[in-house]
ZADO-1210 file (C-alpha; in nm, 4 decimals, padded with zeros to 6 digits):
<atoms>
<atom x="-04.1174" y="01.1673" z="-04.1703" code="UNK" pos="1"/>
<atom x="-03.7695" y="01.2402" z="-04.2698" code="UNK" pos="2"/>
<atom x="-03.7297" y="01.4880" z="-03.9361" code="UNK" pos="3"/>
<atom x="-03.8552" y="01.1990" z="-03.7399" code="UNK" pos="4"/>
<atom x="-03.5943" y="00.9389" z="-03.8986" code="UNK" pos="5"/>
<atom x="-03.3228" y="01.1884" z="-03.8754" code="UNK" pos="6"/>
<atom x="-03.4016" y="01.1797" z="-03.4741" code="UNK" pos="7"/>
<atom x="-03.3567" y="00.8146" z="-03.4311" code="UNK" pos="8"/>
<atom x="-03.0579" y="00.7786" z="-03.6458" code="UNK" pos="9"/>
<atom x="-02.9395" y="01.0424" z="-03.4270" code="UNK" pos="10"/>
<atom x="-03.0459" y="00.9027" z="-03.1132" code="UNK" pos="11"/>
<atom x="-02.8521" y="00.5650" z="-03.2168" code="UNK" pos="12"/>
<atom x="-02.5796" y="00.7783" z="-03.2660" code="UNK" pos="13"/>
<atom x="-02.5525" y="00.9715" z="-02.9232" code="UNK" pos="14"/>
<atom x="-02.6644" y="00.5953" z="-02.7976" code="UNK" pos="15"/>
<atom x="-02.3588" y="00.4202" z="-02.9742" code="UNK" pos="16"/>
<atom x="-02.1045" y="00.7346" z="-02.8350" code="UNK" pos="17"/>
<atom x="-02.2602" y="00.6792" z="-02.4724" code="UNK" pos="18"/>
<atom x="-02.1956" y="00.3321" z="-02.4565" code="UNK" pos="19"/>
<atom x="-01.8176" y="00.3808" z="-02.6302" code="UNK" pos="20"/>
<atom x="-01.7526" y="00.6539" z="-02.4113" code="UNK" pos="21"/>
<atom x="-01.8340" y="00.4369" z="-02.0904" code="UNK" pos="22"/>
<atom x="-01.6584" y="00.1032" z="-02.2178" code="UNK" pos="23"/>
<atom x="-01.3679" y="00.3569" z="-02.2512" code="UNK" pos="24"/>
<atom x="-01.3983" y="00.4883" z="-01.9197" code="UNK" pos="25"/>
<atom x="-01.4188" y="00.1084" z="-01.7309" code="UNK" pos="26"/>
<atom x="-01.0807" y="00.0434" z="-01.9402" code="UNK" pos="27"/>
<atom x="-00.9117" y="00.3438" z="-01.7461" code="UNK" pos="28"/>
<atom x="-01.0757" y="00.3173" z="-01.4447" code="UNK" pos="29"/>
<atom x="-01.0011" y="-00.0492" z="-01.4399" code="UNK" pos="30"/>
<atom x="-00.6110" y="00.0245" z="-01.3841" code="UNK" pos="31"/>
<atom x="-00.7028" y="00.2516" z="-01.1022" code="UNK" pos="32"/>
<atom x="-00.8992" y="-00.0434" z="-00.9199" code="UNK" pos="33"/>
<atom x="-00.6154" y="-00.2651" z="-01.0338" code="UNK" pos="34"/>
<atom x="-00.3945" y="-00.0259" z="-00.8159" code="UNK" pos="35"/>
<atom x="-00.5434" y="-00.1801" z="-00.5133" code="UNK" pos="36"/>
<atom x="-00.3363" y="-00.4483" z="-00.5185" code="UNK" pos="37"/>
<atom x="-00.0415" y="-00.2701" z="-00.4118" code="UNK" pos="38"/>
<atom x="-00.0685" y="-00.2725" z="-00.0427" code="UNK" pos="39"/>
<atom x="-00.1341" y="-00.6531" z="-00.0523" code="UNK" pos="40"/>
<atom x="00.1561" y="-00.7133" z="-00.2356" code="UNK" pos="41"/>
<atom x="00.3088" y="-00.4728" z="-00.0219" code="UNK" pos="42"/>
<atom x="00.1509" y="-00.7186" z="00.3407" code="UNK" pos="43"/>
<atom x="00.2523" y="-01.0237" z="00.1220" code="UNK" pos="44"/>
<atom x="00.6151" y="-00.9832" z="-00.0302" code="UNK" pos="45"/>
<atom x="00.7844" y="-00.6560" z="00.1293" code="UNK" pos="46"/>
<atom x="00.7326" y="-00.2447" z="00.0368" code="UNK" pos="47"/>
<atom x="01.0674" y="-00.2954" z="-00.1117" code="UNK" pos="48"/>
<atom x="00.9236" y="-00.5706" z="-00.3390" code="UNK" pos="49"/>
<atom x="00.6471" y="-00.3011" z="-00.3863" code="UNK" pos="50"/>
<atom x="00.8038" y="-00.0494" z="-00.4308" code="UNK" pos="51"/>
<atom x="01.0766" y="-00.1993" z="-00.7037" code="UNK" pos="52"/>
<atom x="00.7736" y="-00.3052" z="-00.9096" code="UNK" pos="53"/>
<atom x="00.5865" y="00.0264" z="-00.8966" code="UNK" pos="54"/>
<atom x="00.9328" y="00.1911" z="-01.0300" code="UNK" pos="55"/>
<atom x="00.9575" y="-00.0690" z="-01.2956" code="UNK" pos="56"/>
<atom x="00.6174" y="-00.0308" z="-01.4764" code="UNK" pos="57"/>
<atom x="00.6649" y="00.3436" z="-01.4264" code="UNK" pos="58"/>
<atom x="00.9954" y="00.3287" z="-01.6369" code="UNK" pos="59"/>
<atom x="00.8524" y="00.0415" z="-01.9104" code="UNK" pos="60"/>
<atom x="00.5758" y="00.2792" z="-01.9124" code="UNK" pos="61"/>
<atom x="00.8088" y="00.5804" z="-01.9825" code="UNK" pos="62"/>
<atom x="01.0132" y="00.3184" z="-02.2336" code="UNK" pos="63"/>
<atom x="00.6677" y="00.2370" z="-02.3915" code="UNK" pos="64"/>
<atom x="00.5365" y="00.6042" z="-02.4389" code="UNK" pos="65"/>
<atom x="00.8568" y="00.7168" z="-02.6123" code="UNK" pos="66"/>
<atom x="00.8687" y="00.4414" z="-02.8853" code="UNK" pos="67"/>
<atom x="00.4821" y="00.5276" z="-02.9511" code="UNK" pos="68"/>
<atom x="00.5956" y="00.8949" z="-03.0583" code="UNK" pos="69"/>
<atom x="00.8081" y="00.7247" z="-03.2399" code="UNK" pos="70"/>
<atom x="00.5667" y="00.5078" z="-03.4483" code="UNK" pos="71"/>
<atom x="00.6959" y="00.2339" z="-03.2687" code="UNK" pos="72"/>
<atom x="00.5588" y="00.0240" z="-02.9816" code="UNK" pos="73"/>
<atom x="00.5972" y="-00.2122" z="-02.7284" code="UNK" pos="74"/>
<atom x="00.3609" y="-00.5219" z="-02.6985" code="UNK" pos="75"/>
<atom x="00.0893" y="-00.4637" z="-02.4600" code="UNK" pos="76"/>
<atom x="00.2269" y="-00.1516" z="-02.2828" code="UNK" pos="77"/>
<atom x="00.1457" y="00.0354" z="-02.6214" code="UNK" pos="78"/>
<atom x="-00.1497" y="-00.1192" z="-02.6872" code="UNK" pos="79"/>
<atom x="-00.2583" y="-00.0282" z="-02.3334" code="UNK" pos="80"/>
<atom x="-00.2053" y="00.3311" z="-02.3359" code="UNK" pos="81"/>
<atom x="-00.3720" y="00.3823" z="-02.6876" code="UNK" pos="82"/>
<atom x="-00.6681" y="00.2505" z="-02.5217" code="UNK" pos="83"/>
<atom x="-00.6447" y="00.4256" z="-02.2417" code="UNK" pos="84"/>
<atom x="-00.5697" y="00.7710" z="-02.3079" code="UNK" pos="85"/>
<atom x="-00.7419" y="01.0828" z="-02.3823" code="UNK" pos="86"/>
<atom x="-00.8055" y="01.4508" z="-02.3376" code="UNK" pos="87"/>
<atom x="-00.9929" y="01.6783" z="-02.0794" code="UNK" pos="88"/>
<atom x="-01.2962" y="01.6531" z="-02.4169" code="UNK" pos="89"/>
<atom x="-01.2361" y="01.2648" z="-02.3352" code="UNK" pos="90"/>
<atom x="-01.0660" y="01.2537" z="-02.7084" code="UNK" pos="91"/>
<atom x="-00.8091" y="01.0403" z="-02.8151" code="UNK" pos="92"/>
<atom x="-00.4896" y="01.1945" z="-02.8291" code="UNK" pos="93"/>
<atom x="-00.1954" y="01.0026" z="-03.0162" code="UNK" pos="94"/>
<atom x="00.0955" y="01.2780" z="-03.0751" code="UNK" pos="95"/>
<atom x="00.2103" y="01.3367" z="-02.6825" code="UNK" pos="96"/>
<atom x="00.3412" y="01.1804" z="-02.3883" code="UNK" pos="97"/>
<atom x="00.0754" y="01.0805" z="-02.1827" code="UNK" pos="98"/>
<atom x="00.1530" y="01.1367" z="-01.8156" code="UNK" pos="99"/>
<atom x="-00.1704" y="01.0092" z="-01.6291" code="UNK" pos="100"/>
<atom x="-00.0517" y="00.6578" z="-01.5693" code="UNK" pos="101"/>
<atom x="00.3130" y="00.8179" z="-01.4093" code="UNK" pos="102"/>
<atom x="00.1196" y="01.0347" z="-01.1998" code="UNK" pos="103"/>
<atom x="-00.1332" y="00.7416" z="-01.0718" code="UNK" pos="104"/>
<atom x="00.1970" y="00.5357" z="-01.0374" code="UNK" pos="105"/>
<atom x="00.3679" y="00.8375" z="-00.8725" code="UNK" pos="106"/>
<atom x="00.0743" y="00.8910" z="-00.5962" code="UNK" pos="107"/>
<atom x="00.0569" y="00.5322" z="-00.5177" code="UNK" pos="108"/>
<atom x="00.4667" y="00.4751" z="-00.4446" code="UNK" pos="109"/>
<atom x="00.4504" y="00.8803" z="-00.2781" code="UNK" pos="110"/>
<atom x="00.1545" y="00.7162" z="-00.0444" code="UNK" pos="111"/>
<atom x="00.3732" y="00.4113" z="00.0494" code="UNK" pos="112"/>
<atom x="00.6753" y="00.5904" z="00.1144" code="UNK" pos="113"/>
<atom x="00.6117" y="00.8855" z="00.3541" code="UNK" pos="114"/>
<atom x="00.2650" y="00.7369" z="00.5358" code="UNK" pos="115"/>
<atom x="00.3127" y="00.5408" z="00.8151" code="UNK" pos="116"/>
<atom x="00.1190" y="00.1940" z="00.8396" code="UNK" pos="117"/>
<atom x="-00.1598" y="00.1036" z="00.7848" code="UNK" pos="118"/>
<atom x="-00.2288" y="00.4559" z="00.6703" code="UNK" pos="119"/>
<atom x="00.0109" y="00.4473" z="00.3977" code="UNK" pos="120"/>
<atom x="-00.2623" y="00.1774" z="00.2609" code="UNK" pos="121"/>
<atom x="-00.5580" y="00.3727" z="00.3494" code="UNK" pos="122"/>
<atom x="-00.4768" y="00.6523" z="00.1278" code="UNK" pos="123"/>
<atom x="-00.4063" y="00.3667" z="-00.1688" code="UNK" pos="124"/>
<atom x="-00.7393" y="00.2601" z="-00.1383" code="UNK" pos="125"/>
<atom x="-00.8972" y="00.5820" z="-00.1782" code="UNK" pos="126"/>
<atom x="-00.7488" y="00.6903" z="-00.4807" code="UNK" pos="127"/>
<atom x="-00.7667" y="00.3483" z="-00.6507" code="UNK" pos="128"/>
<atom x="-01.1221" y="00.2591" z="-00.5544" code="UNK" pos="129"/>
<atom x="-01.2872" y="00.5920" z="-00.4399" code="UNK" pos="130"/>
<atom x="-01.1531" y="00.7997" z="-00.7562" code="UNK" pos="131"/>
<atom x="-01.1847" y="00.4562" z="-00.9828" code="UNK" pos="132"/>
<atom x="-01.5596" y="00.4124" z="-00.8996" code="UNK" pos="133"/>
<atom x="-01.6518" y="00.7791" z="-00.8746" code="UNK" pos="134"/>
<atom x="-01.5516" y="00.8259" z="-01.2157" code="UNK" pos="135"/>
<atom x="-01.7306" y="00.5120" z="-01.3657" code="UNK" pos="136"/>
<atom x="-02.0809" y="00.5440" z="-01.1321" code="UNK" pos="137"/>
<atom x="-02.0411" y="00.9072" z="-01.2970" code="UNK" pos="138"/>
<atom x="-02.0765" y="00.8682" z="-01.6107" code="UNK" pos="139"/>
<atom x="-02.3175" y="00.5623" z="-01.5979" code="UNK" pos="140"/>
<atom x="-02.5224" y="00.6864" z="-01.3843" code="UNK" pos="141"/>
<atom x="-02.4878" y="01.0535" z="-01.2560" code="UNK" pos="142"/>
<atom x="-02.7628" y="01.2814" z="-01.3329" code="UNK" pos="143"/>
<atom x="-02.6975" y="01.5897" z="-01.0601" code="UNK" pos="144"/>
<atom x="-02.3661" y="01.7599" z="-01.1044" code="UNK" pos="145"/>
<atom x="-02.1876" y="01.9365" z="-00.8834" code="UNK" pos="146"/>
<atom x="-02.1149" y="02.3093" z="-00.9757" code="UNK" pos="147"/>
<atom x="-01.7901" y="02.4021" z="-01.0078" code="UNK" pos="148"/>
<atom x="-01.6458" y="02.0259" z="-01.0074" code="UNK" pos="149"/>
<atom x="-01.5142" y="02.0290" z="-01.3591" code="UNK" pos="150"/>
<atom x="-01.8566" y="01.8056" z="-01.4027" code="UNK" pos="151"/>
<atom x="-01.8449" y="01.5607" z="-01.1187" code="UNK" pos="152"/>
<atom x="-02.1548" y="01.4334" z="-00.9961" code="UNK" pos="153"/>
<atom x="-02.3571" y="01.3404" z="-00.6902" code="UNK" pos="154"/>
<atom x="-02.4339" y="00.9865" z="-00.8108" code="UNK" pos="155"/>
<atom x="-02.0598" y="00.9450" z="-00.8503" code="UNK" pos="156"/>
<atom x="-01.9079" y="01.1188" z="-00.5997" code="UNK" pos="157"/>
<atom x="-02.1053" y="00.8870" z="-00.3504" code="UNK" pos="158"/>
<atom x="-01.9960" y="00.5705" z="-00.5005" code="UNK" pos="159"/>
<atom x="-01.6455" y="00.6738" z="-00.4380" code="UNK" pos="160"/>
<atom x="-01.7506" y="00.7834" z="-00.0917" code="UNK" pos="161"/>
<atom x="-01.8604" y="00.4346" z="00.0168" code="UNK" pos="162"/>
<atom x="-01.5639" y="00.2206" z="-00.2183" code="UNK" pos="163"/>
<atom x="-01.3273" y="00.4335" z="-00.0786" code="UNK" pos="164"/>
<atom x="-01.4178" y="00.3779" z="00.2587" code="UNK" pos="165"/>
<atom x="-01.5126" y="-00.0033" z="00.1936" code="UNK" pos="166"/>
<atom x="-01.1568" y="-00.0011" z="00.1270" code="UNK" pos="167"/>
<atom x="-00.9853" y="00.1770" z="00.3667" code="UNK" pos="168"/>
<atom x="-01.1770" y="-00.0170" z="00.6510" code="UNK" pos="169"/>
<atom x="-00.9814" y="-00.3025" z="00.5432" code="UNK" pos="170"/>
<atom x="-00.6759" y="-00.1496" z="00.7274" code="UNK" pos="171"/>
<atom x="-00.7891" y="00.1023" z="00.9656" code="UNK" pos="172"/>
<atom x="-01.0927" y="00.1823" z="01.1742" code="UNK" pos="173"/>
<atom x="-01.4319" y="00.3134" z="01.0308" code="UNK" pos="174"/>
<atom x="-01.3772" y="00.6268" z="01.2075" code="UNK" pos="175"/>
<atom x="-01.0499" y="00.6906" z="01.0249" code="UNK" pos="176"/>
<atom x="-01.1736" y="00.5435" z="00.6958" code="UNK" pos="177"/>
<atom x="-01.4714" y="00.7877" z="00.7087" code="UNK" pos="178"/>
<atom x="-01.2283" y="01.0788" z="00.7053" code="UNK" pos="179"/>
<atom x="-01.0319" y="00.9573" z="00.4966" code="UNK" pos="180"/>
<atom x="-01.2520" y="00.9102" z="00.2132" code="UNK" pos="181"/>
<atom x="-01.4545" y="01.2010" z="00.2612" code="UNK" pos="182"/>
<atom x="-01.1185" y="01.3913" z="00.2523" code="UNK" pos="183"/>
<atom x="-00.9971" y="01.2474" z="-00.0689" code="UNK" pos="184"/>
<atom x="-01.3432" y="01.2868" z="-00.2799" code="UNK" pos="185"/>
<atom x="-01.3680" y="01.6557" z="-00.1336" code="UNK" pos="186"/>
<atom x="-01.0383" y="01.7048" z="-00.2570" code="UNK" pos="187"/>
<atom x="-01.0908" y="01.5762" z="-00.6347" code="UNK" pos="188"/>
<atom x="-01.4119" y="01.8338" z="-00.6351" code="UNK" pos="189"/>
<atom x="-01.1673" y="02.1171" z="-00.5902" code="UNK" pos="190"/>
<atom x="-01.0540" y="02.1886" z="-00.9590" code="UNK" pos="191"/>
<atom x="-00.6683" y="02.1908" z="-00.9130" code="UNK" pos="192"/>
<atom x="-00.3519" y="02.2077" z="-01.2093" code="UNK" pos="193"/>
<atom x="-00.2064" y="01.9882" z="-00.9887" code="UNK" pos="194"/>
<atom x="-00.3408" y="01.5793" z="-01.0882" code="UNK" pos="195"/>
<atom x="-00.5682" y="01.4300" z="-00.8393" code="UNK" pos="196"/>
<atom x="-00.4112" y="01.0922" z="-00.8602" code="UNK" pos="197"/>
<atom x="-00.1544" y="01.3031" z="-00.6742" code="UNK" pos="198"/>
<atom x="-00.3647" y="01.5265" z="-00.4580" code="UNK" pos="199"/>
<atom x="-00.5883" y="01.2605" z="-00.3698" code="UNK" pos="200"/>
<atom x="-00.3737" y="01.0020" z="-00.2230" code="UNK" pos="201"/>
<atom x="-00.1745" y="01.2819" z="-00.0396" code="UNK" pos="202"/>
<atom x="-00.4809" y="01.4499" z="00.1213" code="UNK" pos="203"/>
<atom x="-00.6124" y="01.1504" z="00.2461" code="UNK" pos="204"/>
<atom x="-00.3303" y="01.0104" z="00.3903" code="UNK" pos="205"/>
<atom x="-00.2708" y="01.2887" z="00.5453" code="UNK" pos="206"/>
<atom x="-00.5911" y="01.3370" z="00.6764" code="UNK" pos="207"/>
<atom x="-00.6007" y="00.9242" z="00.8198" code="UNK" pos="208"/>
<atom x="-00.2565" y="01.0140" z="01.0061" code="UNK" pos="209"/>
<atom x="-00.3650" y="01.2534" z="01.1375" code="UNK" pos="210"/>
<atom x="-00.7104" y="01.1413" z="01.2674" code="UNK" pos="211"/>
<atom x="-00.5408" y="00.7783" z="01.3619" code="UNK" pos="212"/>
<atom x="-00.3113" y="00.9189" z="01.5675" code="UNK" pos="213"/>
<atom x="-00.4889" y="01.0902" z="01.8125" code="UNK" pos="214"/>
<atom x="-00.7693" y="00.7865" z="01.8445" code="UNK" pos="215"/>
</atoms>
């Protein structure tokens, strides 16, 4: 009897820690599908306009982070990236600079810079929504993983498959915005040192230029 209670308080337990661990995961991957936006503010106000604003949060971010070490914070922005962060063991981690958001910020400005339109936008969309919704379909739902992915799954890697190229068909052809997400989830499979909200963005753009310029 007391075996069998132990086994559902611990099965409330490991229930409780799923459901945290997702809610947790939605937060994070929430700014990544928030990082959408860019290219329409991009269409609607100017790159420059952008491109200024990207800088910005990257540097209150920067502000933010160092008054944190501190003890100190910054309303929202602190509160933010306490909820955010976390380790490769998907820990908390409160005592160092966390760099995640600078490289997200930094793949998304690198994207809008150096590709030309619309492909510049294509690449956006694949590592906002295709790494975004990977990441959450993942953990909700993925039950076959993927050897040697650093524990990506099937389940997930398809739902950032089709967002990704849901996406990108918004400012390109399908034939492009097939590549191009195929290119960027292949990419976050391969177990880099260098972040995927860098290699991401860059392989697919690249991969969209190409393609789109010789259609």
């Amino acid at each position: 009897m007391l075996n069998a209670r132990y086994k559902h308080l611990s099965s409330n337990s490991n229930r409780r820690y799923f459901y945290s661990n997702v809610k947790h995961e939605l937060f994070r991957k929430s700014i990544h599908v928030f990082g959408f936006l860019v290219p329409f503010i991009s269409i609607t106000a100017g790159i420059a306009f952008a491109v200024s604003l990207i800088v910005s949060l990257g540097i209150i971010y920067s502000i933010s982070e160092y008054f944190r070490l501190k003890g100190r914070s910054i309303p929202l922005f602190t509160t933010v990236t306490k909820m955010a962060m976390r380790n490769d063991n998907n820990d908390e981690r409160q005592n160092v600079f966390v760099k995640a958001p600078l490289y997200f910020a930094a793949g998304i400005l690198i994207s809008l810079l150096i590709f030309p339109f619309p492909f510049n936008y294509v690449a956006i969309a694949v590592v906002t929504l295709g790494d975004g919704f990977a990441s959450v379909v993942g953990r909700m739902f993925g039950k076959h993983k993927i050897p040697y992915s650093g524990g990506r799954t099937i389940e997930g890697t398809a739902a950032g498959i089709v967002c990704a190229f849901a996406g990108a068909m918004l400012f390109t052809s399908p034939t492009v915005a097939l590549i191009a997400a195929l290119t960027g989830m292949a990419i976050e499979l391969v177990q880099l040192r260098i972040s995927d909200n860098l290699t991401v963005p860059f392989a697919s753009g690249f991969a969209a230029t190409i393609v789109g310029s010789n259609i």
